[in-house]
N, C-alpha and C positions, 0 to 999 in steps of 0.2 A: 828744482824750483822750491821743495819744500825746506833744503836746506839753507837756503838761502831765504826764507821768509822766518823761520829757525833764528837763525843767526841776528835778522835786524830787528826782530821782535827783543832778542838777547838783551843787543848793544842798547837799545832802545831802552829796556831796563835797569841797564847798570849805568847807563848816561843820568839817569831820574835819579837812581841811587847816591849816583856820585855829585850830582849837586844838593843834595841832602845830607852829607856826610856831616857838613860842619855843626847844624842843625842835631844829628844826631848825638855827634859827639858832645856838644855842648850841654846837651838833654843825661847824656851821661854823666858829666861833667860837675853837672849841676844835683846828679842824684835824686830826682823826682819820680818817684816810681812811678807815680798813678801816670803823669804826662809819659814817660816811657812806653807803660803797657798801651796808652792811646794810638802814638806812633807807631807803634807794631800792626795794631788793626787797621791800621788806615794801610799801611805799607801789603799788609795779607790781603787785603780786598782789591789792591790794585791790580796785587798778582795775581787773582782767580777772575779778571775781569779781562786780562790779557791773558789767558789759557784759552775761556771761552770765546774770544775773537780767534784767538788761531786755530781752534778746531772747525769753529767756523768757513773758517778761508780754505783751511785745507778739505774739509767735505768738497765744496764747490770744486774747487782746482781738480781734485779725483775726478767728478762727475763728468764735465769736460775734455780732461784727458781720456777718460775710458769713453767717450763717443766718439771722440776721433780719432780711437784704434778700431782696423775692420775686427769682427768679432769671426773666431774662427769657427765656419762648418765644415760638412763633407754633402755631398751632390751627389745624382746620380741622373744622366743622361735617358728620356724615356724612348718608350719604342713600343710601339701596337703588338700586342699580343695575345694570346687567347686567355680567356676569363672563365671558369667555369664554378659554381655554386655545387655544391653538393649540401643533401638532406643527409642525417646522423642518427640512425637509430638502431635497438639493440634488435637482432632476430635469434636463432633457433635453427640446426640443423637437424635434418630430417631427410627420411626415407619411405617411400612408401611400400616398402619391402622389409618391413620390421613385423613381424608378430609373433603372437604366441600361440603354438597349437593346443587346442584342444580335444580327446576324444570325441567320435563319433558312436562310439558305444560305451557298454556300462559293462565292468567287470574285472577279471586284476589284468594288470599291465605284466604280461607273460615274458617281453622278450623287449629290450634297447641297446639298437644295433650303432647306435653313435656317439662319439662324445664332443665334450666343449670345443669348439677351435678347428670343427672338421668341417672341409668341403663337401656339399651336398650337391647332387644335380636333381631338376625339377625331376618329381616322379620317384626319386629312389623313396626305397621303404627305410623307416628310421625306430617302427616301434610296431608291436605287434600286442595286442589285447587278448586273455581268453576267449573262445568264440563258444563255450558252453554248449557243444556238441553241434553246431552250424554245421560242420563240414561233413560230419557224419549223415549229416538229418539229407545238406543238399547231394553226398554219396546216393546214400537212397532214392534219393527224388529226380536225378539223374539219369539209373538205370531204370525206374517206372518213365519215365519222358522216352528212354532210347524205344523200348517197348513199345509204348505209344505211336511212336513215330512209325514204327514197320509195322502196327497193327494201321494205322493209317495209310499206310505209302500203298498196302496191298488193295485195302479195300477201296481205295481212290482208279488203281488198276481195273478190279475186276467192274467195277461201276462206269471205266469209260471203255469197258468192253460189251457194257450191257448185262453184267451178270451182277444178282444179286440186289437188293431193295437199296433206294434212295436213306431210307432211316437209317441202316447202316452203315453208310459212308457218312450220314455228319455225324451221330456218333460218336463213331472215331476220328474225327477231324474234330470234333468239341473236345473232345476228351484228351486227344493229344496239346491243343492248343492250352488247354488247363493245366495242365499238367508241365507244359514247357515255360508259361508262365511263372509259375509256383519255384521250380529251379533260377529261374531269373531271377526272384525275390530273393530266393537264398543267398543267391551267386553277391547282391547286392546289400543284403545282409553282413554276409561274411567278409566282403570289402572292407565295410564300415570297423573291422576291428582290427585293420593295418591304418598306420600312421603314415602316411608319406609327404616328400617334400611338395608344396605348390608350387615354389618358385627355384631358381638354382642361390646358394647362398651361400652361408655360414652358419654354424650351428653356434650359437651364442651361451647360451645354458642348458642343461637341461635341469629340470625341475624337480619332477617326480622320479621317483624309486621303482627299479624293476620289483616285481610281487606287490607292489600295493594294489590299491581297489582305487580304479578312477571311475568317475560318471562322467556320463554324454554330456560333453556341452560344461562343463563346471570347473572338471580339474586340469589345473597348467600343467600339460607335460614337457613340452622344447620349446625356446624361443629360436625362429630363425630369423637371420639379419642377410639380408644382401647388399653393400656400401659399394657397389658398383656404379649405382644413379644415386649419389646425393645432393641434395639443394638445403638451401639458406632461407626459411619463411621469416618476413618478418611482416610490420604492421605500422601503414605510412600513414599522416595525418590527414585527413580528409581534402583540407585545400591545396592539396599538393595532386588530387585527381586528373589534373588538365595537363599537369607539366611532367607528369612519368605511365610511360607505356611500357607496352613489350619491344623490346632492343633495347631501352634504356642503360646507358651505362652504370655499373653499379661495380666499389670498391670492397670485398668482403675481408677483414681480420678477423681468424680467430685467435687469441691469446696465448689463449694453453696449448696449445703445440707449435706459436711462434710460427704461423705461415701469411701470406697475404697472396688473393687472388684478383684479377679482374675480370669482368664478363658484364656480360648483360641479363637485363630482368627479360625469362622467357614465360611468365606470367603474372598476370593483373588479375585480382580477384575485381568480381561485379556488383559485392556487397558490402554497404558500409555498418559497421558494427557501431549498435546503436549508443552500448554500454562506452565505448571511449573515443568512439567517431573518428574511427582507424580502417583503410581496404589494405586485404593482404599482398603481397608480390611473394613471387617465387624465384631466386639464384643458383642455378645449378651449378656446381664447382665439381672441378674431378678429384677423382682417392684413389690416385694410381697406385702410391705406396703402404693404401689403407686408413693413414694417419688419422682419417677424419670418421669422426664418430658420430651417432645419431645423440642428440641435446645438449651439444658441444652449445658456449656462444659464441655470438658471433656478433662484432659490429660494422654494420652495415650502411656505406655510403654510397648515393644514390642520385648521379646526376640531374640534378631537377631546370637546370639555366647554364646556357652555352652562351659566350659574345666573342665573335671573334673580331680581330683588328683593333681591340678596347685599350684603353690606357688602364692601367690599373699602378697606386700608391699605396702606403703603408698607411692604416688607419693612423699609428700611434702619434702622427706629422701632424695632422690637422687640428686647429685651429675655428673658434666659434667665434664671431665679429657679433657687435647689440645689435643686429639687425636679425639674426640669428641663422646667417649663410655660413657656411662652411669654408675656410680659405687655408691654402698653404701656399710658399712661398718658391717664386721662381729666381734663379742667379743668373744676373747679367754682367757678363764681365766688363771689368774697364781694362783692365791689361791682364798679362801673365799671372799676378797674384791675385790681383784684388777686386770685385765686382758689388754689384748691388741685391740689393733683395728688395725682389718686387711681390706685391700681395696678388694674386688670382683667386674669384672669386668662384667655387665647383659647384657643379649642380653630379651628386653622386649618386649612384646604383647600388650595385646587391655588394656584399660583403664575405670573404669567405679565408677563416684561418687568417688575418691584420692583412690583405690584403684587398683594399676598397675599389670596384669599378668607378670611374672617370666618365661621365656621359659629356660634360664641357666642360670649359674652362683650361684646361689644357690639351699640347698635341704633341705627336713624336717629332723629338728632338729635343723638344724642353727640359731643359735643367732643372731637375727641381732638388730642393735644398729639404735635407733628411736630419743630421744631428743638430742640434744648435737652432731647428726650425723653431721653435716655442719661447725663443728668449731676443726674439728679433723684433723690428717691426717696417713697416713697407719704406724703402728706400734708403734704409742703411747698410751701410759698408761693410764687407763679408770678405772673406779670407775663403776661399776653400781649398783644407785641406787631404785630400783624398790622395 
């Protein structure tokens, strides 16, 4: 059609020309420049008057033909399916079997029986403290207690045979009792300058130098780790209180060693911290191969909204009408190629990763139209091709 409108525009102009020729040529003929250069202006503005009409005609004619071709999309058939929302936030692994020990006495660090990287079991001894003559002092105090005891044991005899004064048997019943105490305090003294394990674990570091001088209570001598029970703390936003418990399901990545777990939250803290209006949860995750380490991060997603049987569509479809409802468009076929696109208007839910819940507006089975949705409009003629 364009060539053809082309063409009679053409003859159109060389018919005009051609009954002007004689006129021209005579104006040649004649050698009149100024009249010459006239007829040229006149002849140039015919032609730029006839451009602008045929670009004219040909915009229209476009506009027309590109309506009454279907415009092609792709579809996608719906179907009720389950919807879930997850919360996103970063937490923290952790152990509650991580510490560092510290002496219970004051003195040099005589003797360390383990190193980095060793298996301990609760109760073994791992370091031993000068005890600055303890054992000698509770030696002594031992053999005055055994004494004690058979000066006691006797006169408690003859006193329940009737012989001998009451004063004398307590006594020796005071006096042993004193005396068997005083060795208990040694006994519990001299404890306090062996180090041992609390828990069964791993010896992580050790800190301090055999022969240095540690004090009670101050200086780091081993850290033990046990990553047998480790969990994933992290810290959810306040309004999110009512929609996440314990069993809640919860997706945990850590990064840096490339693993992904799921499980459940098997604790809900009961306090909201006031500083950034966060309660904590607790994820337990297992380290069967060790991998996972105490302050690794971790992020943490955290079922907060379940819909089952929901539709759900790609947010990036939808469409906002001046009314300010949400619409995307449904394909109704007229034959094997070609159908329509119909507007529907959504009333939508929660959102999670471009994937939007559906509360109306559409149901399974529906067609709904995905590429090509945003350059349509209700009741024109679609192509889908998928």
């Amino acid at each position: 059609m364009k060539k053809l409108l082309y063409i009679s525009a053409l003859s159109f102009l060389l018919a005009s020309c051609a009954n002007k020729n004689e006129s021209v040529d005579s104006l040649i003929s004649n050698g009149d420049l100024t009249a010459i250069k006239a007829k040229k202006t006149e002849l140039n503005n015919q032609q730029k008057s006839l451009r602008l009409d045929l670009e004219k005609l040909n915009e229209y004619i476009q506009s027309k033909e590109k309506d009454e071709l279907p415009v092609l999309v792709t579809t996608r058939t719906l179907n009720d399916t389950l919807f879930k929302h997850f919360v996103e936030v970063q937490g923290n692994v952790e152990t509650d079997q991580n510490i560092i020990l510290y002496p219970n006495y004051s003195g040099v660090l005589t003797n360390i029986y383990v190193k980095p990287g060793q298996k301990v079991t609760k109760g073994q001894r791992l370091a031993t403290i000068d005890d600055a003559g303890l054992s000698s002092q509770l030696a002594q105090q031992e053999t005055q207690t055994s004494l004690a005891e058979t000066t006691f044991e006797r006169q408690e005899r003859l006193w329940n045979q009737k012989i001998g004064s009451e004063i004398q048997y307590l006594e020796a019943k005071s006096n042993f009792e004193s005396l068997k105490n005083a060795s208990n305090q040694l006994r519990s003294q001299l404890a306090r300058t062996v180090i041992t394990a609390p828990f069964s674990g791993v010896v992580d570091n050790v800190i301090a130098d055999q022969g240095q001088v540690v004090n009670q209570g101050q200086t780091e001598v081993i850290r033990l780790v046990n990553l047998d029970n480790m969990y994933v703390k992290a810290s959810i936003p306040e309004n999110y209180t009512k929609s996440i418990k314990k069993g809640t399901e919860v997706m945990v990545n850590l990064s840096s060693i490339g693993q992904d777990y799921k499980g459940i939250v098997r604790q809900v803290g009961n306090y909201i911290n006031p500083d950034n209006r966060t309660f904590d949860v607790q994820i337990e995750i297992p380290n069967k191969d060790g991998f996972v380490k105490p302050n690794l991060i971790a992020t943490v997603k955290v079922n907060d909204y379940t819909s089952e049987n929901t539709i759900t569509i790609p947010e990036n479809i939808l469409q906002e009408n001046s009314n300010g409802e949400s619409i995307a468009y449904i394909y109704e076929a007229i034959n094997d190629s070609v159908g329509i696109a119909k507007k529907a208007i959504l009333e939508l839910g929660s959102i999670y990763q471009n994937n939007i819940e559906v509360k109306s507006g559409l149901s399974a089975g529906d067609i709904i139209i995905l590429e090509g949705a945003k350059s349509i409009r209700d009741g024109q003629r679609v192509t889908a091709i998928n």
